[in-house]
DSSP file (Angstrom, degrees, kcal/mol; ACC not computed):
  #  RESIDUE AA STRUCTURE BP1 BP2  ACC     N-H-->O    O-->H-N    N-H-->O    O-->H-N    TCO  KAPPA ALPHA  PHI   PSI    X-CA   Y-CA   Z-CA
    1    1 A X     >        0   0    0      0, 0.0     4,-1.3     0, 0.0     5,-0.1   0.000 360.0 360.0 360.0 -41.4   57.5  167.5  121.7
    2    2 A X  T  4  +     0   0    0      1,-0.2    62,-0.2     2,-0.2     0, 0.0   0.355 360.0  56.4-101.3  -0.7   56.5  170.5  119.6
    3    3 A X  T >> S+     0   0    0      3,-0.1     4,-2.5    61,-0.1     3,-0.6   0.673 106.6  41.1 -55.6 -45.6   60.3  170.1  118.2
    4    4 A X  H 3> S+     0   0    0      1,-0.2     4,-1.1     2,-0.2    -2,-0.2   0.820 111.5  52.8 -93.1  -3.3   60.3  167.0  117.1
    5    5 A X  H 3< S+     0   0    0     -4,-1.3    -1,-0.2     2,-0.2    -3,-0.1   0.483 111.1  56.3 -80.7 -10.0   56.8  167.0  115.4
    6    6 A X  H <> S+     0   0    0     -3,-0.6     4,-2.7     2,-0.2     3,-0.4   0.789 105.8  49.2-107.1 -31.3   58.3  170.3  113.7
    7    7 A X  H  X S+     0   0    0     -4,-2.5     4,-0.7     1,-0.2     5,-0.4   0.917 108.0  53.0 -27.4 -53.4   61.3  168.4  112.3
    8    8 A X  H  X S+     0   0    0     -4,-1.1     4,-0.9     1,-0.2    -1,-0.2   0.739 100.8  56.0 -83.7  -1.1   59.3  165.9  111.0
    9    9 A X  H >> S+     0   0    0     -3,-0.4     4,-2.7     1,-0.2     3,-2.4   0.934 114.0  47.0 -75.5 -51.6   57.0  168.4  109.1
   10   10 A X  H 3< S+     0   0    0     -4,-2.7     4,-0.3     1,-0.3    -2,-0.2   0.557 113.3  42.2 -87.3  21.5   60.4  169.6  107.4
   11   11 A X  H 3X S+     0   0    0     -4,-0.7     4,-0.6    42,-0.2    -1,-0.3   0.507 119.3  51.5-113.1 -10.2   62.0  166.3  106.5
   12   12 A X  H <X S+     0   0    0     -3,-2.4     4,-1.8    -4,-0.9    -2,-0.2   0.922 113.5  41.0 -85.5 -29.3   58.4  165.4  105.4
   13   13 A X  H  X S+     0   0    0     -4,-2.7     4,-2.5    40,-0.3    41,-0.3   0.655 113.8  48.2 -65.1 -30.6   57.9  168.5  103.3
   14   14 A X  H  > S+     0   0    0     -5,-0.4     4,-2.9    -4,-0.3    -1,-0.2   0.803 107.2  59.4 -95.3 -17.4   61.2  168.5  101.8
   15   15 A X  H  X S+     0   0    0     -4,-0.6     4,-1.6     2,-0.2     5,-0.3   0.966 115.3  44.0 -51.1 -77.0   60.5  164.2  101.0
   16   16 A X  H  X S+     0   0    0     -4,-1.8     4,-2.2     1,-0.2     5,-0.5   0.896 104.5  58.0 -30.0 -56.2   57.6  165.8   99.1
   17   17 A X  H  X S+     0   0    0     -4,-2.5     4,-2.5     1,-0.2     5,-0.3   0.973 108.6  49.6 -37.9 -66.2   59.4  168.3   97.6
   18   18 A X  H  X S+     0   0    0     -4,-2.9     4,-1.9     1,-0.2     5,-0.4   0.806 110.4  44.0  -1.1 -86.8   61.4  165.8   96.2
   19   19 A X  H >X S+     0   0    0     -4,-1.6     4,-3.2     1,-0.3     3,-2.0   0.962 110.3  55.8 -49.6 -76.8   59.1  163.7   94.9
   20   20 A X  H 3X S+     0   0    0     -4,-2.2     4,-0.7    -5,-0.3    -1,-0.3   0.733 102.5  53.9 -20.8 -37.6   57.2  166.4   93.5
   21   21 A X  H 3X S+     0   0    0     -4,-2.5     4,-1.6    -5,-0.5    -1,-0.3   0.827 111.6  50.8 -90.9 -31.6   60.2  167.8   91.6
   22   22 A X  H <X S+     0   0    0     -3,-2.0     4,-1.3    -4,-1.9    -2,-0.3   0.750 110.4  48.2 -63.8 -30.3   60.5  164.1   90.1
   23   23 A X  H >< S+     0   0    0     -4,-3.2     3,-0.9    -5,-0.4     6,-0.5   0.979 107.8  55.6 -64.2 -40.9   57.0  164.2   89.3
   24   24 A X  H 3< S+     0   0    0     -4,-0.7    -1,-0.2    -5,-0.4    -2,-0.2   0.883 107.3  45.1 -69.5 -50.3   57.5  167.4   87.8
   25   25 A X  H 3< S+     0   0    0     -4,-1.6    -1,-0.2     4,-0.1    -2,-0.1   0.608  92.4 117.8 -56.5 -29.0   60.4  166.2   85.3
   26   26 A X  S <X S-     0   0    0     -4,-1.3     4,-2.4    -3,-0.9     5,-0.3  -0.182  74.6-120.2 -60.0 151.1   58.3  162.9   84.2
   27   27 A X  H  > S+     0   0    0      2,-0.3     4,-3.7     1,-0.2     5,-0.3   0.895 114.3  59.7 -41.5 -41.9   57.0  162.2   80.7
   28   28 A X  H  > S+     0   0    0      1,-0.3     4,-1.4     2,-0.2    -1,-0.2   0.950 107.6  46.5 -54.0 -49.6   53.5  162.1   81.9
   29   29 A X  H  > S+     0   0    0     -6,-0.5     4,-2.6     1,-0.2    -1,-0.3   0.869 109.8  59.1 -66.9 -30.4   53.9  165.9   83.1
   30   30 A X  H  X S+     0   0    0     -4,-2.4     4,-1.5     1,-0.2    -2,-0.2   0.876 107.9  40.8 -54.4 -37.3   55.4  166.5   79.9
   31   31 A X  H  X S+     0   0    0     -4,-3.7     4,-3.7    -5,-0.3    -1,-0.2   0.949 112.2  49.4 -81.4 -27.6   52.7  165.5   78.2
   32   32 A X  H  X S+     0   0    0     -4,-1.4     4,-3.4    -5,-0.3     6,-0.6   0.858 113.1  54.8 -58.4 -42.5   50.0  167.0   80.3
   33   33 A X  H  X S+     0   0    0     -4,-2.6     4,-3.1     2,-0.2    -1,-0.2   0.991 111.5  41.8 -59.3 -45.5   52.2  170.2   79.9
   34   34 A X  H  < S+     0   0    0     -4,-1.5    -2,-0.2     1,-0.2    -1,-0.1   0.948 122.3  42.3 -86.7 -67.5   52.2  170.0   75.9
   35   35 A X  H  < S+     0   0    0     -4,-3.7    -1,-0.2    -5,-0.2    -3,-0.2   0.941 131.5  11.6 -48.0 -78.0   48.7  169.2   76.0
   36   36 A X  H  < S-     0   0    0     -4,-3.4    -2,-0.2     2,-0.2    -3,-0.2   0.741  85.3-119.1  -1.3 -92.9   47.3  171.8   78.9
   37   37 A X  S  < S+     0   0    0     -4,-3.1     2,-0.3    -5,-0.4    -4,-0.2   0.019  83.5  79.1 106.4 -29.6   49.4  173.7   79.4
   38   38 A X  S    S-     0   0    0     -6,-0.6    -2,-0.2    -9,-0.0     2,-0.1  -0.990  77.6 -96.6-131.2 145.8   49.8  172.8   83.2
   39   39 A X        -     0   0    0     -2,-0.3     5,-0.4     1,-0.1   -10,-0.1  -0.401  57.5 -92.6 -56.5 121.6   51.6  169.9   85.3
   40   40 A X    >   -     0   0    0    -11,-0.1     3,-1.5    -2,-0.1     5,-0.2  -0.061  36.8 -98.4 -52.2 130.5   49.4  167.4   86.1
   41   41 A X  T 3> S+     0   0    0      1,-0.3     4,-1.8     2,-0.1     5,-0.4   0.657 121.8  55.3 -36.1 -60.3   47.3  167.4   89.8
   42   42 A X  H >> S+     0   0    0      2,-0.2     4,-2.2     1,-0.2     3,-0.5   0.729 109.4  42.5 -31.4 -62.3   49.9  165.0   91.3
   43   43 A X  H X>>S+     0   0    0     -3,-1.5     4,-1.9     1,-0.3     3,-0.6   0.968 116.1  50.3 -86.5 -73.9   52.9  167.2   90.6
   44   44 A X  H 3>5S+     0   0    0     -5,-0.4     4,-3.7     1,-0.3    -1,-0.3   0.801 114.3  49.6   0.8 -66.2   50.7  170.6   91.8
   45   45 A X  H <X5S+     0   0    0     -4,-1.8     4,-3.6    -3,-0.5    -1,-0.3   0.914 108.3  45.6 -66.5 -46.4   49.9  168.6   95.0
   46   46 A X  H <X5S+     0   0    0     -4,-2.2     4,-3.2    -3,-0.6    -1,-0.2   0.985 118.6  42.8 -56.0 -47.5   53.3  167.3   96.2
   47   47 A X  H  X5S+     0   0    0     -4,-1.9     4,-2.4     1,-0.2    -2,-0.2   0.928 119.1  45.5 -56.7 -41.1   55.1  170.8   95.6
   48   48 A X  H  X<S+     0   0    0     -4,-3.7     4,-1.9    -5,-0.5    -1,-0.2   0.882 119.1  41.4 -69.4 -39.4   52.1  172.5   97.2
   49   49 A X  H  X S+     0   0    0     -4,-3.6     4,-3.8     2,-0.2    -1,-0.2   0.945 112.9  58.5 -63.6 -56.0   52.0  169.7  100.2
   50   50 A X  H  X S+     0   0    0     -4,-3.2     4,-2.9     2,-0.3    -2,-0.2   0.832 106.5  40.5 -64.0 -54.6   55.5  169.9  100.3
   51   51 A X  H >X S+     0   0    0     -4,-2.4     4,-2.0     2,-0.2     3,-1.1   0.998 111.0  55.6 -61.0 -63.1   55.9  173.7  101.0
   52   52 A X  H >X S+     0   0    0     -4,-1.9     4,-2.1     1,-0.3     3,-0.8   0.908 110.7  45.9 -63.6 -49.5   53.2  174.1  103.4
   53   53 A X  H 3X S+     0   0    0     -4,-3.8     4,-1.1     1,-0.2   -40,-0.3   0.711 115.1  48.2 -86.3   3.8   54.7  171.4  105.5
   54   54 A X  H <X S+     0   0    0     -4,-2.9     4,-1.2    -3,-1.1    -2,-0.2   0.646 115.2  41.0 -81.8  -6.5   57.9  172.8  105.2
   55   55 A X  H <X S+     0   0    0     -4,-2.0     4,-2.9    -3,-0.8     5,-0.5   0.917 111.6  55.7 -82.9 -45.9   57.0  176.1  106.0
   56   56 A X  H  X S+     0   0    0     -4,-2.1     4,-1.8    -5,-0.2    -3,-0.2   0.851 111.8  48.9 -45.1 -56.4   54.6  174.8  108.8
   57   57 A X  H  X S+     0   0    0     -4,-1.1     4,-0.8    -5,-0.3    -1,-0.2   0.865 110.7  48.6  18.2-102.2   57.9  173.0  110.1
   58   58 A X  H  X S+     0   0    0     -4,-1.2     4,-2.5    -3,-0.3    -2,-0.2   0.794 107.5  51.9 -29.8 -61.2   59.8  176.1  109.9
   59   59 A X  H  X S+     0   0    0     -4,-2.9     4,-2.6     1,-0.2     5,-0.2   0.912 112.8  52.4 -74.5 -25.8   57.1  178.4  111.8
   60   60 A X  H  X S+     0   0    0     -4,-1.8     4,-1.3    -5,-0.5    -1,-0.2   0.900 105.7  48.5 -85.7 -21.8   57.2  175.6  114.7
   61   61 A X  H  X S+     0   0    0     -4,-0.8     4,-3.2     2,-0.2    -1,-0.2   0.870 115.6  46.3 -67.1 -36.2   60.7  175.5  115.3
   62   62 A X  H  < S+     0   0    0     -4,-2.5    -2,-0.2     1,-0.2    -1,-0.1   0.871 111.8  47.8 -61.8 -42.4   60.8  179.2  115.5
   63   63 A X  H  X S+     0   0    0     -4,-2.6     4,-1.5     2,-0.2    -1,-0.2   0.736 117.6  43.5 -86.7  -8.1   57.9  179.7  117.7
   64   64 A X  H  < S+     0   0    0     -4,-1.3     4,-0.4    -5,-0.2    -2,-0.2   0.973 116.1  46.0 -74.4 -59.7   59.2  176.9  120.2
   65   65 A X  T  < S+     0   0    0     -4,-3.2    -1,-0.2    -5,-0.2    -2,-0.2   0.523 109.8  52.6 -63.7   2.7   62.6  178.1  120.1
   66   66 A X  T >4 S+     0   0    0      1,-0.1     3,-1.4     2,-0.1     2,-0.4   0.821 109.7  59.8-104.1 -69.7   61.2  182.2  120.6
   67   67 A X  T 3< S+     0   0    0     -4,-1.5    -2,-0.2     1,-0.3    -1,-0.1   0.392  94.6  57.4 -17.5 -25.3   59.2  180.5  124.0
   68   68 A X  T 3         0   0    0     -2,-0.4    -1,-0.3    -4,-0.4    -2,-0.1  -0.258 360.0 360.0-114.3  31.6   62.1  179.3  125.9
   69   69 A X    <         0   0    0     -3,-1.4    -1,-0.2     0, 0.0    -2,-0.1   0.349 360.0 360.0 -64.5 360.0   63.6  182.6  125.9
């Protein structure tokens, strides 16, 4: 169980990533950048979301797979 709930953090975290890296590339962040100085809260949020549930992911596959030793 605590496998496949840690898959889906990393195929949901790297879906964020994605997204996030499109966000990142858009006119709107362009303008926000030009303007700012920083990428606008959306783009911030996906990457940010996006790491933490791929690392989160990550740390659960490791610590299920270190248990069954």
């Amino acid at each position: 169980m605590i496998k496949a709930i840690s898959v889906a953090l990393i195929a949901g975290g790297i879906v964020l990533l994605y997204f996030g890296g499109q966000s990142f590339h858009s006119l709107a962040n362009d303008v926000s950048r030009v303007v700012t100085g920083t990428p606008t809260n959306k783009t911030i949020w996906l990457i940010a979301g996006g790491v933490v549930a791929t690392l989160a992911g990550l740390i659960g596959l490791t610590a299920s797979s270190a248990g069954k030793r």
